[in-house]
C-alpha positions in Angstrom: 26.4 -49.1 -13.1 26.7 -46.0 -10.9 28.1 -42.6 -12.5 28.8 -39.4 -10.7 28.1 -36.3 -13.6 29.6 -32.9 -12.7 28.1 -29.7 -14.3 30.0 -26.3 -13.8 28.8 -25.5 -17.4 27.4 -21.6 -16.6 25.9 -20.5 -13.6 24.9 -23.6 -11.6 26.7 -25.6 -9.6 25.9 -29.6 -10.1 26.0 -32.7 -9.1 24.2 -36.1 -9.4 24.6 -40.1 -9.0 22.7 -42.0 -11.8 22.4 -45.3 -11.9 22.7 -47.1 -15.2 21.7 -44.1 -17.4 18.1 -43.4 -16.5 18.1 -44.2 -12.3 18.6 -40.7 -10.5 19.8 -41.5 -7.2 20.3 -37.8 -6.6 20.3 -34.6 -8.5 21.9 -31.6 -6.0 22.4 -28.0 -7.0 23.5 -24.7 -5.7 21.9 -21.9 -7.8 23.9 -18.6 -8.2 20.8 -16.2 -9.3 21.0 -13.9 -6.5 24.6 -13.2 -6.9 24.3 -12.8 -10.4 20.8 -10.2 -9.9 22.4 -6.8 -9.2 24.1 -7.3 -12.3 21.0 -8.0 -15.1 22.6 -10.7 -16.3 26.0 -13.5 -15.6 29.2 -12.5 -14.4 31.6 -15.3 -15.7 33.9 -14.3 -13.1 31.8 -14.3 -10.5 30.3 -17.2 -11.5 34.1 -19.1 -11.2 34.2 -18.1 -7.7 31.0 -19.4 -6.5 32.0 -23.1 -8.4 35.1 -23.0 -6.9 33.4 -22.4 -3.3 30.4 -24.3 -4.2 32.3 -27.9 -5.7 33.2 -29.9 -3.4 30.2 -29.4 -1.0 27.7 -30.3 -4.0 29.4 -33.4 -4.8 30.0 -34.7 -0.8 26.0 -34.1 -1.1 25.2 -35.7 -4.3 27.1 -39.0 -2.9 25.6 -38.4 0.6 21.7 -38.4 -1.0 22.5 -41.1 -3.1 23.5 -43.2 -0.3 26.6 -44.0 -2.1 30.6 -43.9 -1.9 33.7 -43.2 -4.5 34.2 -46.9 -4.2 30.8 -47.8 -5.6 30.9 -45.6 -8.2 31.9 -47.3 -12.5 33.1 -43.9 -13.0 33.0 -39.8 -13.4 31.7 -37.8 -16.0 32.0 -33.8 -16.1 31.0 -31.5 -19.1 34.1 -30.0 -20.4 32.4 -27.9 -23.7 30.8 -26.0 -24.3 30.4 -22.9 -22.2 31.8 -20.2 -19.8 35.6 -20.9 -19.6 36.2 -20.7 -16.6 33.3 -22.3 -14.9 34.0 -25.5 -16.9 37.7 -25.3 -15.4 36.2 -26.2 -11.9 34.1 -28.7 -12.8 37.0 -30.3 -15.2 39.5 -29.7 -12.2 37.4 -31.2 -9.7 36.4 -34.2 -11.6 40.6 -35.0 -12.9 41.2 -34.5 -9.0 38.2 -37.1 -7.8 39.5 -39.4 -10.8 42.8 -39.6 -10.0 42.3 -40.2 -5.9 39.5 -42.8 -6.3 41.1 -44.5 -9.6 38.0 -44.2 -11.6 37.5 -43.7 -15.4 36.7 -40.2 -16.6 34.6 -38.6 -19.2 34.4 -35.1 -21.0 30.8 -34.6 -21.7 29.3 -32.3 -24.1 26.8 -29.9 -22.7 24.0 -29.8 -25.4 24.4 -33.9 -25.4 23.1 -34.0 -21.9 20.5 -31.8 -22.5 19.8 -34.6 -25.7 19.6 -37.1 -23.5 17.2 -36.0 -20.6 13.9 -36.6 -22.4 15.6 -40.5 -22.8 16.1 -40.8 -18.9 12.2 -40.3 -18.7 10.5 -41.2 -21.5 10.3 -44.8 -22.1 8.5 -44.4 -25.1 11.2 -42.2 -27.3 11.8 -43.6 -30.2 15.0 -43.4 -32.5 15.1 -41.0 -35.2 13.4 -37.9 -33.8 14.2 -34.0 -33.7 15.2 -32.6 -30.9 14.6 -28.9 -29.8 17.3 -27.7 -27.5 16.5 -23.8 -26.0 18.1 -22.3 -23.2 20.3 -19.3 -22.5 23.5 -20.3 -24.8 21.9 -22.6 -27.2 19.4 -23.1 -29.6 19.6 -26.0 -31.8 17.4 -28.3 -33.9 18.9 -31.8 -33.8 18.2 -35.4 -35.4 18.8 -37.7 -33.2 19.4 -41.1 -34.6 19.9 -44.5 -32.5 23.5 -44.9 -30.6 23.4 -41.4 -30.0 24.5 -39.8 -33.1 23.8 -36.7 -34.2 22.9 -34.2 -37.7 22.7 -30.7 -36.5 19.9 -29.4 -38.7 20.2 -25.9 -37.8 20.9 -23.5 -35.2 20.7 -19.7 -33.9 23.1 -17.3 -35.6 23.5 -15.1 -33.1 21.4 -15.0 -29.7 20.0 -17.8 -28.0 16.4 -17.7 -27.3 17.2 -17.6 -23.4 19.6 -14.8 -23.8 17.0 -12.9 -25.0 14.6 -13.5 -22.6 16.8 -12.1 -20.5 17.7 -9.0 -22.2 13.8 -8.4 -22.6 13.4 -8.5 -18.9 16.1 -6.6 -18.2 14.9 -3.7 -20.7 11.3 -4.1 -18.5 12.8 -4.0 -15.6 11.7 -6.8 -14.6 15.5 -8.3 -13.6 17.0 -11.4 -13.9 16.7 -14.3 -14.7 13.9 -13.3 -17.3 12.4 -16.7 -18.7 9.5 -17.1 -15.9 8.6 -13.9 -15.3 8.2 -12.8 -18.9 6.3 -16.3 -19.5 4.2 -15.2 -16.1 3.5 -11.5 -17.2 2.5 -13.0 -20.8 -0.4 -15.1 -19.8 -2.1 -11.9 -18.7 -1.2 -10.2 -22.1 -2.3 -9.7 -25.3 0.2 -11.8 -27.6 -1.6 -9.9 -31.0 -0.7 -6.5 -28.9 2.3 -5.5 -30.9 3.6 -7.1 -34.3 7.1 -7.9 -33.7 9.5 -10.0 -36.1 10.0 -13.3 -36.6 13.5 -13.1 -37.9 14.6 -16.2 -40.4 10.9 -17.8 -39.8 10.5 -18.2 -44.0 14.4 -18.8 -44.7 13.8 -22.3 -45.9 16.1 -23.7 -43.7 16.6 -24.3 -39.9 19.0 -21.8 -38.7 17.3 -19.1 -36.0 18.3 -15.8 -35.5 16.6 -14.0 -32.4 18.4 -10.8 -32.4 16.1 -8.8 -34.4 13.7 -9.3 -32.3 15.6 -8.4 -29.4 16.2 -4.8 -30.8 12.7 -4.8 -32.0 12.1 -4.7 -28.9 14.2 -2.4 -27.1 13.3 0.0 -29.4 9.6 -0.5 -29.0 10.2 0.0 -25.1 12.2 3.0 -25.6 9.7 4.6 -27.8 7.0 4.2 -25.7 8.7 5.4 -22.6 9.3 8.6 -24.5 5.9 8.6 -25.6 4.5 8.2 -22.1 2.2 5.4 -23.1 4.0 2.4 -21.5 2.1 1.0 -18.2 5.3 -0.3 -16.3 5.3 -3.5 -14.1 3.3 -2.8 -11.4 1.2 0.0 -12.4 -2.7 0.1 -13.6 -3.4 2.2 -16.6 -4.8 5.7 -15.7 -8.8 5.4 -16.3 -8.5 8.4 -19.4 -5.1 6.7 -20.9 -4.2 7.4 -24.0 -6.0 4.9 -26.6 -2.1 4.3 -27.9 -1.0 2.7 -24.2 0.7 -1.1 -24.1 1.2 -2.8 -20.6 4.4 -4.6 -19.7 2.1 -7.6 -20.2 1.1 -7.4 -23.7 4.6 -6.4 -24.5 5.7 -9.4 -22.9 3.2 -11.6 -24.9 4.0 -9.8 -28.1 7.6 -10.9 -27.7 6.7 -14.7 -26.4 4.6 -15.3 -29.3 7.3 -13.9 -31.4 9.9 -16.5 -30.5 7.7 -19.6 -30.3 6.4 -19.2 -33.4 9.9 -19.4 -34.6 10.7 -22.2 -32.9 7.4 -24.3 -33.2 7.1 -24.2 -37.2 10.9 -24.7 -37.7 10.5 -27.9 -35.5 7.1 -29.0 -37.0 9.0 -28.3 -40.9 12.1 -30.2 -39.4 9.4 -33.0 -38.4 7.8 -33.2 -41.7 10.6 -33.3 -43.7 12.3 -35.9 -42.1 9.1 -37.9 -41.4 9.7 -37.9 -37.8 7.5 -38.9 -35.4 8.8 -38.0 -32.3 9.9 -34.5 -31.2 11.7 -33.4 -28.1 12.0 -30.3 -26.7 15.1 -30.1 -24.0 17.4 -26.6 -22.3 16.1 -24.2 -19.9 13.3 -22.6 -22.2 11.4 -26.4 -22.2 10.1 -25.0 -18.9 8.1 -22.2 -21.0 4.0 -23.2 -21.1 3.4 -21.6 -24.3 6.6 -23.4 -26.0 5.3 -26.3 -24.4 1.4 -25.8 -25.4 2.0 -24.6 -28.8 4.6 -27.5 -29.6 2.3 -30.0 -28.3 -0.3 -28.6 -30.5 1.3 -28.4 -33.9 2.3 -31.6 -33.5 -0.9 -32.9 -33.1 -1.8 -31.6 -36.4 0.9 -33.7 -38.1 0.5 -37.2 -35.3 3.9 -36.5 -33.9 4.5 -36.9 -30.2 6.1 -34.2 -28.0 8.5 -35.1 -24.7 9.7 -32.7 -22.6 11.5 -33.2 -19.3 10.4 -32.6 -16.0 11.3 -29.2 -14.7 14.6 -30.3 -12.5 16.2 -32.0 -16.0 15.5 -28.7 -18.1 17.7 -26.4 -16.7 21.7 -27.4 -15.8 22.2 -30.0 -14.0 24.5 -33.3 -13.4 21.6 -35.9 -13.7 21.8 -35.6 -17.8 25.8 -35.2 -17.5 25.5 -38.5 -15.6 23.2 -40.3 -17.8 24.8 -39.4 -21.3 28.0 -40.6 -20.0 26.5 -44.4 -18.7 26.0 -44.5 -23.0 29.3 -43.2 -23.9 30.9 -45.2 -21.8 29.4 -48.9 -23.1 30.6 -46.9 -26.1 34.0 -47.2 -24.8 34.8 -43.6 -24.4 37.5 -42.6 -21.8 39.2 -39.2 -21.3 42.2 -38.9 -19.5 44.0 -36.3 -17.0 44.6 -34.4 -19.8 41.0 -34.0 -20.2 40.7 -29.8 -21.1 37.6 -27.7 -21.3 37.0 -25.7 -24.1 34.4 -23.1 -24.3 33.2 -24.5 -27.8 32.1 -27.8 -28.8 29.8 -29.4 -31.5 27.9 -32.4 -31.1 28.5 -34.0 -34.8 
């Protein structure tokens, strides 16, 4: 069974044929980073435009790759929630449009399910119940995943998302945007004991994260030491008589990494233990980050749980996951029609 998933969810533009729910046939997508750069950040308008533009190439591509036509194709699947508005629209419009032409079912598909469900296109060995860690730059969840794909949302952020933060912190660097890689880059060569930052909610005694405080932590830190004179930007070496008080973009970078995986690792491990589960996954755009990934993996160890984690094209957006969600939703029966909406909300339970 062939589905084409369509993911206009944020920033990226994608498309992809999967073949009964774990086959990727193809896996095409038009990034809009360098329209986006000049701007520190995403323009939801902009990033509309470019969808709009971008659509209908993508998906002639993803067919093309795939070696595929409409007419072998069980059905389409697009995410319609959550995210930017007006990004979703295009995807949701393109895929009713596609539907309608080729007389195929259709299926809304929730964002942070795909995301769920990449680790299961790749690793054979995931087992039903486990907790899932989802990070990227709108989400961050902890999730219980049990068998038929059902879902108990243990806890989630409060108000930033661990890759929105990121981003801000590279931003108030310098160091531009997108921030995930190069603060994880910058933060190998630093000192991660440099500065003592906050671990907001880490001792709450439940699962909810909140990543803001550290955020303004930081900022102010930066500020502060810009004032001061004793901040080494990017780029520069520290002068041979510097003042004993100077930090490096590099340890500040560390400081704040080790910050927000600490979070993130001992809320997962706690979610682990207390649930007995065996099995964690770690999915989203911050899955690509080595010391998330290191530091998970390690924890784990300590209790005999299992980490999986995506290769790097499933862990950021993309219309594989869309694709292979949907082949279980729809043995499940699901089928949206052309009233199928987006909505920039959604919940997964």
């Amino acid at each position: 069974m062939k589905i084409l998933g369509i993911d206009t969810s944020c920033d990226e533009t994608a498309a992809a044929v999967v073949a009964d729910g774990k086959a990727v046939l193809s896996n095409i997508v038009a990034s809009q980073v360098e329209t986006h750069q000049e701007y520190g950040g995403i323009v939801p308008e902009l990033a509309s435009r470019k969808h709009i533009e971008a659509i209908n190439y993508i998906v002639s591509r993803a067919l093309a790759e795939a070696d595929v036509a409409f007419k072998d194709l069980e059905a389409i699947a697009v995410t319609n929630r959550p995210g930017l508005i007006g990004a979703l629209l295009v995807g949701v419009a393109a895929a009713k449009s596609l539907a309608y032409c080729h007389g195929l079912p259709l299926l809304g598909i929730n964002h942070i399910e795909g995301h769920i469900y990449a680790n299961y296109m790749v690793h054979d060995a995931l087992t039903f119940p486990h907790i899932c860690l989802t990070v990227s730059g709108g989400h961050t969840l902890l999730v219980e995943v049990h068998e038929g794909w059902k879902y108990k949302v243990l806890g989630s952020t409060q108000d930033d998302a661990a890759g929105e933060v990121y981003d801000k912190v590279a931003k108030y660097l310098g160091l531009g945007f997108p921030g995930g890689k190069v603060i994880d880059e910058l933060a190998q060569k630093g000192n991660p004991s440099a500065i003592k930052f906050p671990r907001p909610m880490r001792n709450s005694g439940d699962y909810q994260f909140s990543f803001s405080g550290i955020k303004t932590s930081v900022r102010y830190f930066v500020e502060k030491a810009r004032r001061a004179g004793i901040l080494v930007e990017n780029g520069q070496e520290p002068a041979k008589d510097a003042n004993p008080d100077t930090v490096t973009v590099e340890d500040i970078a560390a400081s704040f990494q080790a910050a927000v995986v600490d979070v993130l690792v001992y809320k997962s491990i706690r979610a682990a233990k207390s649930t007995s589960t065996k099995a964690i996954t770690l999915t989203g755009g911050v899955a690509a980050n080595s010391q998330l990934r290191a530091s998970l993996k390690t924890a784990a160890a300590e209790i005999g749980a299992e980490v999986y984690y995506p290769p790097m094209n499933l862990c950021t957006d993309n219309g594989a996951m869309i694709a292979g969600i949907a082949y279980e939703k729809y043995k499940q029966g699901l089928r949206d029609g052309l009233s199928l909406n987006a909505t920039p909300n959604g919940t997964i339970e």
